[in-house]
C-alpha positions as CSV (number, residue, x, y, z in Angstrom):
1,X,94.5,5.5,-23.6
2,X,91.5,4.1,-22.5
3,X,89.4,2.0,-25.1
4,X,85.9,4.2,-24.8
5,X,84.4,2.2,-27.8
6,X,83.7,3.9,-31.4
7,X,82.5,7.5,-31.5
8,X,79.0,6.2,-32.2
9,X,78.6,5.8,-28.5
10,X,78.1,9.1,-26.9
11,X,80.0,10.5,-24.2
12,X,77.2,11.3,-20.6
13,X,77.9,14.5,-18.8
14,X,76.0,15.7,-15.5
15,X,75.9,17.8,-13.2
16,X,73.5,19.4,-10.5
17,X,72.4,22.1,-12.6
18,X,72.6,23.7,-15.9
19,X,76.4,25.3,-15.2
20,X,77.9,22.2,-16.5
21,X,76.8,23.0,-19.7
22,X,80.3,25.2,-19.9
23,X,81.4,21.5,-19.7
24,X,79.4,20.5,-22.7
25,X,80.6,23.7,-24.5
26,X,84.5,23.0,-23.8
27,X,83.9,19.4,-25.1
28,X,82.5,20.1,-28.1
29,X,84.8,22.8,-29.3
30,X,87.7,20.1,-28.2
31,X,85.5,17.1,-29.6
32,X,83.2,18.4,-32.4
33,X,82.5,15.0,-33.6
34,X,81.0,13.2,-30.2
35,X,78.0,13.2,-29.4
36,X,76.9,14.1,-26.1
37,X,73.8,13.3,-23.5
38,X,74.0,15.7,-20.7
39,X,72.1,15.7,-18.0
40,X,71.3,18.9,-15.7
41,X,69.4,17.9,-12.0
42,X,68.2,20.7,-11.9
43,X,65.1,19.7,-9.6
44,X,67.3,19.3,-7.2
45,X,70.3,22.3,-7.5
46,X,72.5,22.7,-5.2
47,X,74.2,19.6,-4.5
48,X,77.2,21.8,-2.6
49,X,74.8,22.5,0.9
50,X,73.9,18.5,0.6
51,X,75.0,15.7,3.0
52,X,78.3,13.7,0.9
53,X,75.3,10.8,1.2
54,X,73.0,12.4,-0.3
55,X,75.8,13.8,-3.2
56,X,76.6,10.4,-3.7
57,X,72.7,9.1,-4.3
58,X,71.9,11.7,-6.4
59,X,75.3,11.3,-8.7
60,X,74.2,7.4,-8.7
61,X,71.2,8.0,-9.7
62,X,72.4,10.9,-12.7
63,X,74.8,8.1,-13.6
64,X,72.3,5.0,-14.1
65,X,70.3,7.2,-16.3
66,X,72.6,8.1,-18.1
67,X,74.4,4.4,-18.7
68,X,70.7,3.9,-20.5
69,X,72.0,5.8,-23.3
70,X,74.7,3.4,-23.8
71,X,77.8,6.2,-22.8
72,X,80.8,4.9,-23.3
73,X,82.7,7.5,-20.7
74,X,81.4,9.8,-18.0
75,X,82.1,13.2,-16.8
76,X,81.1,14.5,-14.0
77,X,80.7,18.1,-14.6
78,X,79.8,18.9,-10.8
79,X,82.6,19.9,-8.7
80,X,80.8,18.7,-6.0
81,X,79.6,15.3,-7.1
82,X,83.6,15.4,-8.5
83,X,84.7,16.1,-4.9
84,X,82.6,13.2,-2.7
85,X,81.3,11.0,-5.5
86,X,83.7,9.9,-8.1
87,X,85.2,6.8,-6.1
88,X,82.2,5.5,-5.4
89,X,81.1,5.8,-9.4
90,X,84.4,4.2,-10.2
91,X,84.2,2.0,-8.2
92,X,80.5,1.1,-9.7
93,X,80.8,1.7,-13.6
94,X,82.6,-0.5,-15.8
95,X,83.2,2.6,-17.9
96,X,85.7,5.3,-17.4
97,X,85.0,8.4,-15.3
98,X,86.1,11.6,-15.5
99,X,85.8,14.8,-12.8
100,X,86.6,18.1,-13.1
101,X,88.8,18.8,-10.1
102,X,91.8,16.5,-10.8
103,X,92.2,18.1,-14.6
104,X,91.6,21.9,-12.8
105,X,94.0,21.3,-10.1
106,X,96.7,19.8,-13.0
107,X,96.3,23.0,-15.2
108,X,97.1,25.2,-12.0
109,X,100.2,22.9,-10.9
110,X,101.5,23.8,-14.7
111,X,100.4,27.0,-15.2
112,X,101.8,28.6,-11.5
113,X,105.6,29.9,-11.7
114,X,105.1,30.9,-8.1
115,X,104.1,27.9,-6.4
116,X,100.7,30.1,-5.1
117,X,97.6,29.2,-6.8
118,X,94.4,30.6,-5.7
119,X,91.2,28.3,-5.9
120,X,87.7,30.2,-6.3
121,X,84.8,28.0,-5.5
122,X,81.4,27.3,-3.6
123,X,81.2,27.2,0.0
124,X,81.0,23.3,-0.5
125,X,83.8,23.0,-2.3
126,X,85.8,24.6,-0.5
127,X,85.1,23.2,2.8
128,X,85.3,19.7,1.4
129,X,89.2,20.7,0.9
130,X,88.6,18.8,-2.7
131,X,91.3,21.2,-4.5
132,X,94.1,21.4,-1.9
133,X,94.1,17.6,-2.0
134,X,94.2,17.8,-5.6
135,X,96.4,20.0,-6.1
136,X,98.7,18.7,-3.9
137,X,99.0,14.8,-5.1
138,X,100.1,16.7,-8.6
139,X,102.8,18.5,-6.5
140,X,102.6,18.7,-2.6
141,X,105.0,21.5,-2.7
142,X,101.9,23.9,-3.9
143,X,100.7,26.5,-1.8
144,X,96.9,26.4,-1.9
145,X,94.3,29.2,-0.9
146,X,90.5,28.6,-1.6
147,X,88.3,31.1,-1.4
148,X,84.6,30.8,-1.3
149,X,82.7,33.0,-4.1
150,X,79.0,32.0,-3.6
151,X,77.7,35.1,-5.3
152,X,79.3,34.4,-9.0
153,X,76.1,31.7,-9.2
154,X,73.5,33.8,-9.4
155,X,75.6,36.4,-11.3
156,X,76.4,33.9,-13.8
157,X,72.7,32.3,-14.0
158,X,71.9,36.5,-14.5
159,X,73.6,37.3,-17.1
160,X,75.6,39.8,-15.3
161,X,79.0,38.5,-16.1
162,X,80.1,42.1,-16.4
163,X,80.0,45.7,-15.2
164,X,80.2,47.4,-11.9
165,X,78.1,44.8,-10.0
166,X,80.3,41.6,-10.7
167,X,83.3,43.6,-10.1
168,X,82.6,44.4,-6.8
169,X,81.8,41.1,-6.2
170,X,85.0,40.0,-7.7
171,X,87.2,42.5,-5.6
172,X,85.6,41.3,-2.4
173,X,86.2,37.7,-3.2
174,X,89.5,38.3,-5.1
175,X,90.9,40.7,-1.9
176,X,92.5,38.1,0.1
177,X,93.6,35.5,-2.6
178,X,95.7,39.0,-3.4
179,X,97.1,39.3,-0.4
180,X,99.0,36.1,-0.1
181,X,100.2,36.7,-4.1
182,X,99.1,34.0,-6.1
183,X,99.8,34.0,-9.8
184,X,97.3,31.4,-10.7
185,X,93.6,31.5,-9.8
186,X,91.3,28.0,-10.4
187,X,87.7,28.7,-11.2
188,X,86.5,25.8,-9.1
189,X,82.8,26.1,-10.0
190,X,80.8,25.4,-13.9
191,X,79.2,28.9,-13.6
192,X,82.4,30.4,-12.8
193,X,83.6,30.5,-16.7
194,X,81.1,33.3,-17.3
195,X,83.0,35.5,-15.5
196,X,86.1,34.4,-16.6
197,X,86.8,37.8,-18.2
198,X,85.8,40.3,-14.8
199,X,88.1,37.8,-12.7
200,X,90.9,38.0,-14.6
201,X,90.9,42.0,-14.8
202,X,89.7,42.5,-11.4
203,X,92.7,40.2,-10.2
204,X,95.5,42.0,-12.7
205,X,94.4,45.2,-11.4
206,X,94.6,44.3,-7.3
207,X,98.0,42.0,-8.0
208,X,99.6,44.5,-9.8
209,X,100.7,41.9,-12.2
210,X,99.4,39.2,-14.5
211,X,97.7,35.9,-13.4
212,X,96.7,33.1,-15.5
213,X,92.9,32.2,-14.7
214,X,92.3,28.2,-15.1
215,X,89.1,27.4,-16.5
216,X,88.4,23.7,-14.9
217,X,85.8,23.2,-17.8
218,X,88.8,23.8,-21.1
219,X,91.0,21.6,-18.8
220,X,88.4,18.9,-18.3
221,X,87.9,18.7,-22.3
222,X,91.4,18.4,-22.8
223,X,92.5,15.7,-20.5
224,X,89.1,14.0,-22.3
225,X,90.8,14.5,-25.9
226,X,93.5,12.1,-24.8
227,X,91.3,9.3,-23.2
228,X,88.9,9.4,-25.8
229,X,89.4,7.3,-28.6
230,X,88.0,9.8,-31.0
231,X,87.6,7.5,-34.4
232,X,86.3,9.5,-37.0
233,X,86.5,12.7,-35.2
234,X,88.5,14.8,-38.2
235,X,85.4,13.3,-40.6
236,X,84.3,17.6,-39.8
237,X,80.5,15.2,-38.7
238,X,79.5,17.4,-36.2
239,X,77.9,15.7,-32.7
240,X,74.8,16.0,-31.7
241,X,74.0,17.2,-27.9
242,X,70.7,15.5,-26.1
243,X,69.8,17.5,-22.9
244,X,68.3,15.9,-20.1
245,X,66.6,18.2,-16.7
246,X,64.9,17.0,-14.0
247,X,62.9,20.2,-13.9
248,X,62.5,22.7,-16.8
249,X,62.1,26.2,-15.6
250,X,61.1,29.4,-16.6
251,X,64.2,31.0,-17.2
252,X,65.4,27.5,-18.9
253,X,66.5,28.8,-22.2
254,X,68.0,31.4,-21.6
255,X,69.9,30.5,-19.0
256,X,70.9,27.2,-21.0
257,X,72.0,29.8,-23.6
258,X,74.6,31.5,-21.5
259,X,76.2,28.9,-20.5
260,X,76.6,27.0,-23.9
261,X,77.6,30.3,-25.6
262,X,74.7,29.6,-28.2
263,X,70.9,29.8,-28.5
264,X,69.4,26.3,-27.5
265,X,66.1,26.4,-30.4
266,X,67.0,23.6,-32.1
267,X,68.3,21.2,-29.3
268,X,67.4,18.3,-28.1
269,X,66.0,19.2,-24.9
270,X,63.5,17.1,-22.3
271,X,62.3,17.0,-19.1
272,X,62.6,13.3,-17.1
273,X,62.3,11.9,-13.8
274,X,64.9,10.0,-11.8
């Protein structure tokens, strides 16, 4: 167990956007007692069609903003900032780090009975081959088939998690991670949780059987429950979570709303530079 310090300090989350804020949500039903600082770069969304360089800048920079809050651990809630940055923020911070790739790709590697497992992500994602690496230094006897799914972003950012729209989008996507079988899909992606539900049917229904649908965000919280040194986590104190954006747009709350299953009146929200 890593010594993180006492649960005063708060626990820093980023990510290029507001979808980490599934993250957030995960943590605090796993973690009720930390608090949390989470920061959403949203001037700057996507990171997935920017240069590794540039990934790696822009997590720096989320990183040292946040290490002014005095964090005493890091997630990176970006899957691709997890994919092309995270060595270089180890590498950098003296505290620990967390992605959400290696904990996704574990939870598939145990949850698969067939050795098949299905990875839905961006177009970033996938092409950095960030999964299949993964996936395989948990087991290199995994079969590994990503599959691209740019359209569950603005779906998810829509509000249109369900219905006829997102399940054609879901049977287009889902079609040939059905034809090779797999029993285990990873939702490679923070916005991807939203549709959680449509994925899973959609998939049953085209497979003809059941398959277990890994959220990366629930498996990220628990593999934080054992490194964190919770202290006086069963006091029932609930943490409080400060949220950080580089831009605040229109559509802001309620798009911060969906994602953290709960109306953001009330938070702690504001707008800074980096």
């Amino acid at each position: 167990m890593a010594d993180t310090g006492h649960v005063a300090k708060p626990i820093g989350i980023f990510d290029s956007g507001l979808g980490g804020l599934t993250v957030a949500r995960a943590i605090r039903a796993a973690l009720p007692a930390e608090d949390l600082v989470y920061l959403g770069d949203t001037a700057r969304v996507p990171y997935g069609t920017r240069s590794a360089e540039t990934v790696i800048k822009y997590a720096i920079g989320c990183a040292e903003r946040l290490l002014s809050y005095d964090i005493k651990l890091l997630v990176v809630a970006c899957n691709t900032a997890s994919g092309v940055a995270l060595g270089e923020l180890e590498a950098r911070l003296s505290i620990p780090v967390l992605g959400v790739i290696q904990p996704g790709a574990k939870a598939g590697v145990q949850a698969t009975r067939s050795g098949r497992i299905g990875v839905l992500a961006t177009s970033g994602t996938v092409a950095s081959g960030a999964y299949e690496r993964a996936i395989h230094s948990e087991n290199s006897a995994m079969r590994v088939f990503a599959q691209a799914a740019p359209l569950f972003v603005p779906l998810a950012e829509e509000g249109w998690v369900t219905g006829a729209v997102p399940r054609l989008a879901a049977e287009r996507y889902l079609q040939p991670l059905v034809e090779v079988d797999v029993d285990t899909i990873v939702l490679g992606c923070t916005h991807y949780p939203l549709l959680n539900e449509t994925i899973h049917d959609v998939a049953a229904e085209l497979l003809g059987h059941d398959v277990v649908v890994v959220d990366s965000a629930e498996a990220t919280a628990s593999a934080l429950r054992e490194t964190v040194d919770t202290g006086v986590a069963e006091s029932g104190t609930a943490g409080e979570l400060r949220i950080l954006v580089t831009d605040l747009p229109g559509q802001f709350a309620s798009s911060a709303s969906r994602f953290l299953g709960k109306p953001v009146q009330g938070l702690d929200i504001q707008a800074i530079d980096l």
